[in-house]
N, C-alpha and C positions, 0 to 999 in steps of 0.2 A: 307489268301486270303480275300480283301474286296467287293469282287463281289457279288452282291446276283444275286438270279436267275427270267431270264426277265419273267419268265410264273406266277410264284406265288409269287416273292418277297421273298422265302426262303433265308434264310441269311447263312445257313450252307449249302453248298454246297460240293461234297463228290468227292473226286478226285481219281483215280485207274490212279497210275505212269505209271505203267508196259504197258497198253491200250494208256495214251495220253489220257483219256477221264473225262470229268468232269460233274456230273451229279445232279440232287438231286431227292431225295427219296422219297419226299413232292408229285410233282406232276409228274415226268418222264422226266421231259427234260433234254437232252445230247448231247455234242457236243465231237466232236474229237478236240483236238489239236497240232497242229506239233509242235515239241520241236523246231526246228531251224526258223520256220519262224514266228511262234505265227497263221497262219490261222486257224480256226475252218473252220469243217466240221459237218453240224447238221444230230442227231441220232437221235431223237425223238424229236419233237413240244413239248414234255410237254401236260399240260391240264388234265393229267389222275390223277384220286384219285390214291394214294399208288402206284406211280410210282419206277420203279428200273432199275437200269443199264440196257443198251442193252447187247447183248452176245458181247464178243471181236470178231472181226475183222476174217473173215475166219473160223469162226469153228464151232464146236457143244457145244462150253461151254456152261454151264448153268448159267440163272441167278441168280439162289443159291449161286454162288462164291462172288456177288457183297453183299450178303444182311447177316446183321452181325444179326439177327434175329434167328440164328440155333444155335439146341445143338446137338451138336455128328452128325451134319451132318441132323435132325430133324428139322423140323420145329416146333419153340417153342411152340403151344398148343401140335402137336400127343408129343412130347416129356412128357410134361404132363401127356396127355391119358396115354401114354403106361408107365410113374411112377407109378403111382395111379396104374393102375390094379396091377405094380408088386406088389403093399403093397398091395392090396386088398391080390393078392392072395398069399404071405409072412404071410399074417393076420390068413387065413383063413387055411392056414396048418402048426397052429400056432408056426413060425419060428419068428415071432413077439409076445410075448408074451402075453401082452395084448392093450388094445386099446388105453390110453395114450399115448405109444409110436408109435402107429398107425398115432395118430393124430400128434403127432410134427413132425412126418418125413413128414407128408402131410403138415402141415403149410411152410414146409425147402422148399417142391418139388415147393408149390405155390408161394413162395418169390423167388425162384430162375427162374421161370416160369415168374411171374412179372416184373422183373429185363431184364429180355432179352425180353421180345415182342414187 
């Protein structure tokens, strides 16, 4: 797709087939598209910092579903939080033996924490 988007200029624009909707993640704006006629219908102006898909059409989905940001269904910092305490507390009723291996599983959880946010 060579379209950027008319609110901030983002170039990567983020499409969800199943919805018919094209959106970017930059600023919020989103449109509906009908497969057969090409008309857009506007979901959101855009404008908003860290904008994300509107819910689909009819329902109570969440916008969770739109945002590739989650681990296990987490949002990638508590996914963090809630690593770390388990090594904290793996550390501390020493199931982790000592604290070098403490630290490379926590270097792994924060590269892996990095990588998705």
């Amino acid at each position: 797709m060579d379209v950027a988007c008319p609110q901030c200029g983002n170039p990567n624009l983020d499409v969800d087939a199943q919805n018919s909707v094209v959106y970017c993640k930059k600023c919020g704006f989103a449109v509906r598209v009908d497969p057969q006629t090409g008309e857009t219908t506007p979901l959101s102006p855009g404008g908003q910092a860290g904008g994300e898909a509107p819910p689909a059409q009819g329902g109570s989905e969440s916008t969770a579903a739109y945002s590739d940001h989650s681990i296990l269904e987490m949002d990638a910092f508590m996914f963090w939080m809630v690593g770390t305490a388990a090594l904290l507390f793996l550390t501390l009723f020493t199931v982790i033996p000592d604290l070098t291996w403490f630290v490379v599983l926590e270097v792994m959880l924060t590269v892996f924490w990095w990588m998705k946010r």
